[in-house]
C-alpha positions in Angstrom: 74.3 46.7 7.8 71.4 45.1 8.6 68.4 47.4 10.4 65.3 45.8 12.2 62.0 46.6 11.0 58.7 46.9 12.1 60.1 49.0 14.9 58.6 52.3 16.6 60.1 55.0 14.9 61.4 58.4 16.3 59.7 61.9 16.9 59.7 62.6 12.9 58.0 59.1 12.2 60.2 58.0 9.3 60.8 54.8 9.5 63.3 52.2 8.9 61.5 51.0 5.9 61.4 54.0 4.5 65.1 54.7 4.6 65.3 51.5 2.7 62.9 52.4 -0.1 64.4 55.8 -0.9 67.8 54.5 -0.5 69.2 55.6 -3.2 67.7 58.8 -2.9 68.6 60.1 0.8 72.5 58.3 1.1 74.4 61.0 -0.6 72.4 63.8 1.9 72.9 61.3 4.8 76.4 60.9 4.0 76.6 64.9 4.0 74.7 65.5 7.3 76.6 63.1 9.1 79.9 64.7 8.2 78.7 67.8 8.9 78.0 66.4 12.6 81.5 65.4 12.8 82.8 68.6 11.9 80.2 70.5 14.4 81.0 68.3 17.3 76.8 67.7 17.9 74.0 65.9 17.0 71.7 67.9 14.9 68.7 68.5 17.5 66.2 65.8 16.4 68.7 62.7 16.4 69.3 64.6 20.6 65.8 64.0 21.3 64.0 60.6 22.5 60.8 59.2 23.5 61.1 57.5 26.5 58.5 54.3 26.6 58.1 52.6 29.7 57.9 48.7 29.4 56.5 46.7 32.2 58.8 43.9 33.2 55.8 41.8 34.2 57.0 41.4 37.6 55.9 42.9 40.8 53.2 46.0 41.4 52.0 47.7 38.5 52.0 51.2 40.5 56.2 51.1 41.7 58.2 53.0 38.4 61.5 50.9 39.4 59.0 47.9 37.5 59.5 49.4 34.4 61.9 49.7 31.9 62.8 52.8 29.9 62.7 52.1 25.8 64.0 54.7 24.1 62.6 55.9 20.6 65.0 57.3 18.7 64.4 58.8 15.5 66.2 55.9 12.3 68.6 58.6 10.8 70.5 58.6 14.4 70.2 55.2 14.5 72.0 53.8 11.1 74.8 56.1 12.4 75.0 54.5 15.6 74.6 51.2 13.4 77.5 52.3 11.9 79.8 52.5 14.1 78.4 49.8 16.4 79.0 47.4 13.2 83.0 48.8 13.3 82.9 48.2 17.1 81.4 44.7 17.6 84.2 43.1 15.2 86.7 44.1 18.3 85.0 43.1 21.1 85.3 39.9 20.7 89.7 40.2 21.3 89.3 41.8 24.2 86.1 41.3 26.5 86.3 38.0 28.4 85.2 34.8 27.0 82.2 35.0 29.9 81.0 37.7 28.6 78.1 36.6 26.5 75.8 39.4 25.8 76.5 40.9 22.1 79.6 39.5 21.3 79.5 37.5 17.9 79.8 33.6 18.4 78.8 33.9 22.4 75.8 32.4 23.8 74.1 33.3 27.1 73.3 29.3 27.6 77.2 28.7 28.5 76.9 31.3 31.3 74.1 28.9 33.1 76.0 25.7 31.7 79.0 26.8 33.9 77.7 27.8 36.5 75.7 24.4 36.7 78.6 22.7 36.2 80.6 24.5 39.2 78.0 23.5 41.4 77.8 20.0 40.5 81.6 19.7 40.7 82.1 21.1 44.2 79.0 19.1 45.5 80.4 15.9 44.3 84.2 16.6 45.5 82.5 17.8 48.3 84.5 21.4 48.0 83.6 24.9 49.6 82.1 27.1 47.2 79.6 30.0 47.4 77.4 31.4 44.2 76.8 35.1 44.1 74.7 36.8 42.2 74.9 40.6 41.8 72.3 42.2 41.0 73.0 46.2 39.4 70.2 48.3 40.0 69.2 50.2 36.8 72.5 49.1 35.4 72.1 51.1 32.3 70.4 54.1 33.5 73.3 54.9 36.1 76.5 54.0 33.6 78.9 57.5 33.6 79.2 58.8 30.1 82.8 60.1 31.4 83.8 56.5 32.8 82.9 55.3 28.9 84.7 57.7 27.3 87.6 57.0 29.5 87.4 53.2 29.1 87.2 53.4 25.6 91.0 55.6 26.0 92.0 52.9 28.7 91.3 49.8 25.9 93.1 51.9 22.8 90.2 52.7 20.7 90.8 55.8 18.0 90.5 59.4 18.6 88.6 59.2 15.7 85.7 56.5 17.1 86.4 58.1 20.6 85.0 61.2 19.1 82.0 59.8 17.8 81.0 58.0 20.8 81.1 61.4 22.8 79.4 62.8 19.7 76.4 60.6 20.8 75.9 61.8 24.1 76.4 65.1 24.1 73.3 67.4 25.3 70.7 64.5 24.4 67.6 64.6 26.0 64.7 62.8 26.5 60.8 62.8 27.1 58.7 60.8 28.6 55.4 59.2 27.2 53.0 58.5 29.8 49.3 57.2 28.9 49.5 59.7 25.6 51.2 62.5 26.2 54.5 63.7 26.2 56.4 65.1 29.3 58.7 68.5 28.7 62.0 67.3 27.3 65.0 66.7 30.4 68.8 66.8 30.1 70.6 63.4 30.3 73.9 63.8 31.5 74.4 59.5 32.6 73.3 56.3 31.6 73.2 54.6 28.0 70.1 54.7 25.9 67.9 51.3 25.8 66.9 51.2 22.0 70.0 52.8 20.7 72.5 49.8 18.2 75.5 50.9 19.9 74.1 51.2 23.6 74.9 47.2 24.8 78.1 47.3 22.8 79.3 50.6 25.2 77.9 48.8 28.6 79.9 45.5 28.3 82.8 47.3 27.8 82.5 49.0 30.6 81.3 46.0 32.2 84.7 44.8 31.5 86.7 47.4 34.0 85.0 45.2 36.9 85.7 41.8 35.3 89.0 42.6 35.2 89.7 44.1 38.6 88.0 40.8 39.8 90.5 38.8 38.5 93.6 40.6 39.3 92.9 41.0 42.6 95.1 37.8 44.6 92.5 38.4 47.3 89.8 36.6 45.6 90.2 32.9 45.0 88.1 31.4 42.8 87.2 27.6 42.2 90.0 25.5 40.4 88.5 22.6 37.8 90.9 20.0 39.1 93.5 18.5 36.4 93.3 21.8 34.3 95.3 25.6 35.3 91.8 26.8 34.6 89.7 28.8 37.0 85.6 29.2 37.7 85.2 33.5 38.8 83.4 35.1 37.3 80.5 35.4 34.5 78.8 38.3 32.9 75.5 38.4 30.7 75.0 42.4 30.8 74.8 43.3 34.0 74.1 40.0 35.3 76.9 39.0 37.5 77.5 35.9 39.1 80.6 35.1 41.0 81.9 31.6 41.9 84.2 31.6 45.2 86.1 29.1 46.9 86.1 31.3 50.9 83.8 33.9 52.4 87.0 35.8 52.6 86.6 36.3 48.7 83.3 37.7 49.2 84.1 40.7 51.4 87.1 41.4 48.6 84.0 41.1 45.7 82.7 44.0 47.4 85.7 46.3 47.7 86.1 46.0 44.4 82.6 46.5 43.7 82.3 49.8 45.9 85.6 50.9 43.5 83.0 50.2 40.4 80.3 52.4 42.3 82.2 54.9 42.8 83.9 55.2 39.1 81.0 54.5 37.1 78.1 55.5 38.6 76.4 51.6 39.3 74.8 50.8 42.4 74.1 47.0 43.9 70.8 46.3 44.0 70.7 44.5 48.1 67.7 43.4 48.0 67.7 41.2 45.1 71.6 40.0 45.1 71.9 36.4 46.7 74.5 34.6 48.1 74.6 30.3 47.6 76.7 28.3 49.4 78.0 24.7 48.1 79.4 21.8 48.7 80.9 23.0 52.3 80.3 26.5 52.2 78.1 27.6 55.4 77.3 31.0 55.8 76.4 31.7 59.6 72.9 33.9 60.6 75.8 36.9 62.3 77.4 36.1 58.9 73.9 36.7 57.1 73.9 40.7 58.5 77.5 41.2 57.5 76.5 40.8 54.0 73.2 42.0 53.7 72.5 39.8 50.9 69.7 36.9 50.7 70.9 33.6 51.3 69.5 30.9 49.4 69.4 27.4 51.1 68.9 25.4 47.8 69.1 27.2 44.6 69.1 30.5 43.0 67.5 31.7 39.6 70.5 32.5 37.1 68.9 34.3 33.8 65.8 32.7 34.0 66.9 29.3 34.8 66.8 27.9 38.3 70.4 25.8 38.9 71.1 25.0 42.5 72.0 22.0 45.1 68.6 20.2 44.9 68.2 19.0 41.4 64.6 17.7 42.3 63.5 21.0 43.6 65.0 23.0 40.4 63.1 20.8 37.6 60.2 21.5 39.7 60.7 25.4 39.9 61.8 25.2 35.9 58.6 23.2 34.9 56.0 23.1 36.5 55.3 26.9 35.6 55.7 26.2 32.3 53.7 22.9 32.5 50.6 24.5 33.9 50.6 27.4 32.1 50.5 25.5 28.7 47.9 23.3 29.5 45.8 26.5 30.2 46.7 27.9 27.0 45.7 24.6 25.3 42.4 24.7 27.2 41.9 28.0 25.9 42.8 27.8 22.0 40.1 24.4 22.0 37.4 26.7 22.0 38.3 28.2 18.9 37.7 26.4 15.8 40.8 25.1 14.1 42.1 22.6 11.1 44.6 20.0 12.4 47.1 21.9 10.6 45.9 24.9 12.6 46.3 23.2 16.0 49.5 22.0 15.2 50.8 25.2 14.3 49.6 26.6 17.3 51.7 24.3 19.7 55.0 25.0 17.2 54.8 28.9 17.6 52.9 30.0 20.7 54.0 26.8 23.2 57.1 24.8 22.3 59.0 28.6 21.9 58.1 28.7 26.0 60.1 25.2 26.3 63.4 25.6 24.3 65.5 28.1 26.5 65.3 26.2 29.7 65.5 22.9 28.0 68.3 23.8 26.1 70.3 23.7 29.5 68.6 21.8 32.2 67.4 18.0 31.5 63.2 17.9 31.4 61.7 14.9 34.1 60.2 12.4 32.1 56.9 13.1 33.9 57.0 16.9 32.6 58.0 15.6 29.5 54.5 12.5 29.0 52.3 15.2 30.5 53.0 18.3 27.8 53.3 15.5 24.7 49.8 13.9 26.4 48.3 17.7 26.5 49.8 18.3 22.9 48.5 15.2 21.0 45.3 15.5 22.7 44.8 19.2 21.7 45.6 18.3 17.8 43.0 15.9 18.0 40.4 18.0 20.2 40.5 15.7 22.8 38.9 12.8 20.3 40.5 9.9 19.2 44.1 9.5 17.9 43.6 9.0 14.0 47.2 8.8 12.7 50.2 7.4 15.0 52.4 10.0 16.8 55.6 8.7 14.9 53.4 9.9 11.9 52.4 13.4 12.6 56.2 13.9 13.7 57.3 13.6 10.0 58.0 16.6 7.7 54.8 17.4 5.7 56.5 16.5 2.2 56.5 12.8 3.8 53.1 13.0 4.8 53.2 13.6 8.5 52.2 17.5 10.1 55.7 18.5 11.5 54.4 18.6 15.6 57.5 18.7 16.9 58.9 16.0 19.1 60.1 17.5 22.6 62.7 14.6 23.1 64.4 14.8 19.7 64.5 18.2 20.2 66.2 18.0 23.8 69.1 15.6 22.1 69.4 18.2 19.0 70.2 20.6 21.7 72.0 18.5 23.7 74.3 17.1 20.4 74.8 21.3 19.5 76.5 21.8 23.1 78.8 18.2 22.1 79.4 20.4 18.4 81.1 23.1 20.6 82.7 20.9 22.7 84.3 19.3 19.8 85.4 23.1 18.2 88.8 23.9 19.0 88.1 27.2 18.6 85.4 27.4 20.9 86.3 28.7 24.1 84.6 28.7 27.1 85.0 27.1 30.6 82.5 24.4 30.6 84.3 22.0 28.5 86.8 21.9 31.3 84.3 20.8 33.6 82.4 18.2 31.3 86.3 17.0 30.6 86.7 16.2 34.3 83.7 14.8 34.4 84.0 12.3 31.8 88.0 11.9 32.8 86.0 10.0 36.0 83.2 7.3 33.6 84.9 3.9 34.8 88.1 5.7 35.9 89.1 5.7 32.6 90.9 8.8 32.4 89.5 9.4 29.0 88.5 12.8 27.0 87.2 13.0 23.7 87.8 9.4 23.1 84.6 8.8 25.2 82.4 9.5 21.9 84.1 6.4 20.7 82.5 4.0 23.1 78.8 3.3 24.4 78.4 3.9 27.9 76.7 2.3 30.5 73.4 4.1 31.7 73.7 3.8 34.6 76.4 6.4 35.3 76.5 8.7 38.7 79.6 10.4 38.0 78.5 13.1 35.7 74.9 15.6 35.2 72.1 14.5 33.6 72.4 16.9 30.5 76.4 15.3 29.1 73.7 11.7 30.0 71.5 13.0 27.6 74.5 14.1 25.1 76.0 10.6 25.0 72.1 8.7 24.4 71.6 11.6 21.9 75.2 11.0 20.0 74.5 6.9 20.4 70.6 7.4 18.5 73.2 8.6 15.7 76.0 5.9 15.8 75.0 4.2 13.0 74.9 7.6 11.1 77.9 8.7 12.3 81.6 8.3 10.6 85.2 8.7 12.5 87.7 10.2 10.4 90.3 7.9 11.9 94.0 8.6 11.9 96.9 6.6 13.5 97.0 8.9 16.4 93.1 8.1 16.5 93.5 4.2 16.6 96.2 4.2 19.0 93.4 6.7 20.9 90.7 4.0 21.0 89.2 2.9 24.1 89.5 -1.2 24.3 86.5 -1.6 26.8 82.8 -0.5 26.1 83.6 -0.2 22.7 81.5 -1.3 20.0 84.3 -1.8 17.4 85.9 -4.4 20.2 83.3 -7.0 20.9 83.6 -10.6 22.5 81.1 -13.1 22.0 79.1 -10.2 20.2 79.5 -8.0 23.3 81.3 -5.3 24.9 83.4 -5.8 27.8 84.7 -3.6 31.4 87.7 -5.1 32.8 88.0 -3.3 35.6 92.0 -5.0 36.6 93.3 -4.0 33.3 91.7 -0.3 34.1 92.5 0.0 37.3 96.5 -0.7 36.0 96.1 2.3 33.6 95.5 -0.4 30.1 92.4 1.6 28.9 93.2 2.6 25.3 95.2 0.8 22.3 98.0 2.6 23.1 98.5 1.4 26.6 99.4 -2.2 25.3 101.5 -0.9 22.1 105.5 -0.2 22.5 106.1 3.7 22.4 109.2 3.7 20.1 108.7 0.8 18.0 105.9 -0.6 15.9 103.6 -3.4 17.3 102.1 -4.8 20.3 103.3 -5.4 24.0 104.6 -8.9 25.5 102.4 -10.4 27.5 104.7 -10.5 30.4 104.8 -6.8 30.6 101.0 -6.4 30.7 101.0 -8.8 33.6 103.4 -6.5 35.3 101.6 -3.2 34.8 98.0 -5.5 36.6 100.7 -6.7 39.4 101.9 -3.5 40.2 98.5 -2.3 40.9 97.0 -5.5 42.3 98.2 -8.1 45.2 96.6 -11.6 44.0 95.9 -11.8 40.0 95.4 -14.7 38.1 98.0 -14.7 35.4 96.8 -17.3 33.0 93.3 -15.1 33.0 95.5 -12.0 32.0 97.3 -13.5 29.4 94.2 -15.1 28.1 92.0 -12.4 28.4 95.2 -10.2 26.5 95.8 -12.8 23.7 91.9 -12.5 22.8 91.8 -8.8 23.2 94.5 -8.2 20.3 92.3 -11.1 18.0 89.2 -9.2 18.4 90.7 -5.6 17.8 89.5 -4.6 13.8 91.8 -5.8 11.2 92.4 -1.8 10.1 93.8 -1.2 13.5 96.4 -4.2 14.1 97.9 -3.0 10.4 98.2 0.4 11.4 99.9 -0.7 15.0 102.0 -2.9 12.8 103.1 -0.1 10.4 103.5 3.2 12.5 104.7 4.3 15.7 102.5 5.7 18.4 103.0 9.1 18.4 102.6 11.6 21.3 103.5 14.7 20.7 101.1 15.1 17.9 98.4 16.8 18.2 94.5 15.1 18.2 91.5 16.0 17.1 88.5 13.5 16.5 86.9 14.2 13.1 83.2 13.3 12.9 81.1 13.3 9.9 77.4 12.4 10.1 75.1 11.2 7.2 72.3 14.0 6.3 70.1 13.6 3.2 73.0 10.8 1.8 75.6 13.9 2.2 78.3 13.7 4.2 78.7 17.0 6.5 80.7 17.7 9.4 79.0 16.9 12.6 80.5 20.5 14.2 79.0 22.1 11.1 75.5 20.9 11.8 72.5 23.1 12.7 70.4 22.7 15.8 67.4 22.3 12.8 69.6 19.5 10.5 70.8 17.1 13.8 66.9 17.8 15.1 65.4 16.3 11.5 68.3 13.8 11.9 67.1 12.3 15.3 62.9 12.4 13.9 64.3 10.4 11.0 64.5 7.9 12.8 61.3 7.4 14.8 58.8 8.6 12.2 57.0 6.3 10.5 55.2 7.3 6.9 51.4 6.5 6.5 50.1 3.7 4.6 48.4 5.8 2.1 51.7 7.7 1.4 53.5 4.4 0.6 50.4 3.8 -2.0 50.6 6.9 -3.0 54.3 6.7 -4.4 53.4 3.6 -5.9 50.4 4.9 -8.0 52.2 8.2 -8.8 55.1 5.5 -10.4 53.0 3.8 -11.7 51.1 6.8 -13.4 54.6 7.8 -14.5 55.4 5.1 -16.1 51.7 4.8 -17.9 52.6 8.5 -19.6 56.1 7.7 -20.3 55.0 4.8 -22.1 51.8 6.5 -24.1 54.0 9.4 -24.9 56.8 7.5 -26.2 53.6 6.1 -28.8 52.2 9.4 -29.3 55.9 10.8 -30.3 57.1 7.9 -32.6 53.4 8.4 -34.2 53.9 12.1 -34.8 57.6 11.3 -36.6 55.9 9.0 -38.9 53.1 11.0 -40.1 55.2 14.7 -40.2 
């Protein structure tokens, strides 16, 4: 059970670290208290009570309370039993809130909420589909949430009498205070909402939170937007109370709200008008009588999704996602050169105040390569104090023990990130709706019609047909090629792309023929028989091109065939010649990559490992570091060879 420290304690001022020093000591009377809560039905009246601290959100005017958000300090021996039981609670979730729920639930990440939605709006601008965005915004989600509509979704979802009890145990006759510029407000009843600052608080909201996801979808009203080629649906996605809402009509959005005015009315939420939006895509036009109807704002362009800004105009997003941040560092930079700092000093400065204000947005939207030369030009400059440049940037890159300072490289760490998101991708187990979308995306490079047999090929870079981050994925996985080893069985060979692939070269070079693709002969298996071992006639891969094509040369065909099956590895041909293609076994792609001469599995790699990985191979180490080594060998080998003197001297005289 693990308990953050170096938190505000509760009115008593015992701490969490003091419950961990006297351990031993207080269990046995803890243990005893809390089942004599059980039995008595309440809270003893200390673990009732909280301080309410208001947070500013730092937006909007200081003077307006709704800018604030209500912490609530709550006193540590209430909290390790909520701990408790939130610990029991969280290993359920995961079965049976929706995978687009991200908030709290163990393996879930808020990034794939603003990868799908990203996606969904790429994909209907390209197909040129109707969709509309919507973005609901709950105002104080937390504060309004019904006890009584938790207690009762808790019963609906099956959870024990037993837990049940405890969780009404926890909110019955608590009351707060506020603290307001040092002093303490007379204590209040609080008969809704779900305390901020209590373990189990989020744990009880997304539950509920999950009565309106599933209404959503159950309701044949509200059509959501297919990913073409898969039975799989873009609806709905929850961080919280965040909710965004992808729809294929406007007659979906008027059901959104029925449902939503059900939600009001159960569990106490309220929409928040003013700052829900509406985006249409693709085809979707929403009318100015239209705009009344729904009394939402409606965005032209793009909307802000948990902190990132995704929208139509990719142009105007990396501007509203950077340029913030661009400035703002450069000030901070101006501001820390006054102060007198060691190299070292400076660069641990950029590490832990700066690059922390660059990884969340980077992590899912691409970074302009303008952005990117102006904050590594502001960076180097400010570990130098604006002088000159004494050691190459490929040097100060490197991990200290190699003699560089560790300033870390913003474009190695965009591909770490970028080769992380291909890790999931590559997890079976992994679910969540974005690898349907990056699947049809890549199903369209070439008009191959190709899935994860992509990562066996090199791509072209010049490639429209998918979004700039799954780009940056496949340069990212390609800076690791020669790093990288395919566990390859039959089914994989018989998988293997025959164009763009570096294992299938002519003349030393890859080659797109786009005849043979265009008559569906992409992969190895599309010129082997299906029931028997070996390769096709050449006769019948002249068919499949004619059947697809009016005027072909047929001498180039065959030619262009015979030399395709020379050139294929000598591994592969034995393995067509030995075993049957099989299709109704199941494929995965196993990928090991080379770290620290250790084999690991790439889906197994940290964000840190694949990041040190990709540095590897840019830095260079320092001249002096080289000499270094040698003199420390050489050193080595001077005592080695004096104590081997000094020892056989000792034997001869003792």
């Amino acid at each position: 059970m693990a308990m953050s420290k170096n938190k505000s304690p509760g009115t008593d001022g015992l701490t969490t670290e003091f419950y961990c020093k006297f351990y031993d000591c207080l269990r046995n009377i803890l243990c005893h208290v809390y089942n004599s809560i059980y039995d008595e039905n309440i809270l003893s009246r200390s673990m009732r009570a909280g301080v309410l601290s208001l947070i500013y959100k730092k937006k909007g005017d200081r003077r307006i309370l709704k800018n604030y958000r209500p912490i609530s300090l709550l006193q540590v021996d209430y909290k390790i039993l909520a701990r408790i039981m939130a610990n029991r609670f969280k290993k359920v979730l995961p079965t049976i809130i929706s995978e687009n729920q991200t908030c709290c639930i163990i393996g879930r990440d808020i990034s794939n909420n603003i990868a799908n939605v990203r996606d969904i709006i790429t994909l209907v601008e390209n197909d040129e589909l109707e969709g509309y965005i919507v973005k609901i915004d709950q105002e104080k989600a937390f504060d309004r949430e019904s006890h009584e509509f938790i207690f009762k979704t808790l019963k609906k979802f099956g959870f024990g009498d037993v837990f049940i009890k405890w969780i009404e145990i926890f909110y019955t006759r608590i009351n707060s205070c506020v603290k307001c510029n040092g002093f303490l407000t007379p204590y209040f009843c609080v008969d809704n909402g779900i305390r901020q600052g209590c373990p189990i608080s989020a744990l009880l909201y997304v539950l509920a939170a999950e009565t309106l996801q599933c209404n959503i979808r159950k309701n044949v009203n509200i059509s959501g937007i297919k990913i073409p080629n898969t039975t799989d649906e873009a609806l709905i996605f929850q961080h919280a109370d965040d909710t965004t809402l992808t729809v294929s009509d406007k007659s979906s959005i008027d059901e959104i709200f029925k449902v939503f005015e059900m939600y009001e009315a159960s569990s106490g939420a309220k929409i928040n008008r003013q700052k829900s939006e509406i985006l249409p895509i693709g085809k979707g036009r929403i009318a100015d009588n239209e705009k009344n109807k729904y009394n939402l704002q409606v965005c032209e362009n793009y909307i802000l999704l948990l902190g990132v800004y995704v929208g139509k105009d990719k142009t105007v997003c990396d501007h509203l996602n950077w340029s913030g941040k661009v400035s703002k560092i450069k000030s901070l930079l101006n501001m820390w050169m006054q102060r007198q700092l060691t190299i070292q000093g400076r660069v641990n400065v950029i590490s832990s105040l700066f690059m922390s204000r660059l990884w969340y947005s980077l992590f899912v939207t691409s970074m302009p390569d303008q952005v990117l030369r102006d904050i590594k030009t502001a960076c180097v400059s400010f570990v130098w104090n604006n002088g000159a440049h004494l050691v190459k940037y490929n040097t100060i890159i490197d991990q200290k023990c190699n003699g560089g300072l560790q300033l870390p490289d913003i474009e190695s760490k965009m591909y770490a990130f970028r080769l992380k998101f291909l890790a999931r991708f590559l997890d079976k187990n992994y679910k969540v709706l974005w690898k349907s979308t990056f699947k049809y995306f890549i199903s369209k490079i070439l008009n191959m019609n190709l899935s994860e047999e992509i990562l066996f090929i090199s791509l072209p870079e010049n490639l429209k047909c998918i979004p700039n981050v799954y780009k940056e994925m496949f340069k990212g996985f390609d800076l690791l090629r020669d790093d990288i080893e395919f566990d390859l069985s039959t089914e994989n060979v018989y998988d293997q792309p025959l164009f763009c692939n570096p294992n299938v070269l002519f003349d030393g070079k890859t080659v797109i023929w786009y005849d043979f693709i265009n008559a569906g002969i992409v992969q190895v298996k599309d010129i082997c028989y299906e029931v028997i071992e070996g390769f096709l006639p050449e006769m019948a891969i002249v068919e499949m091109i004619q059947n697809v094509t009016n005027h072909c040369d047929i001498n180039s065909i065959v030619k262009r065939y015979n030399t395709l099956k020379v050139v294929l590895p000598k591994e592969w041909t034995e393995i067509i010649h030995k075993n049957i293609h099989r299709r109704n076994v199941s494929r995965s792609i196993n990928i090991n990559v080379i770290f620290k001469d250790k084999l690991s599995e790439f889906s197994m790699c940290s964000t840190k490992e694949l990041y040190l990985l990709l540095t590897s191979k840019l830095c260079q180490h320092p001249i002096c570091y080289k000499s270094g080594q040698k003199f420390l060998r050489l050193k080595r080998m001077i005592f080695v060879k004096y104590g081997k003197t000094l020892i056989s001297i000792g034997n001869h005289l003792f």
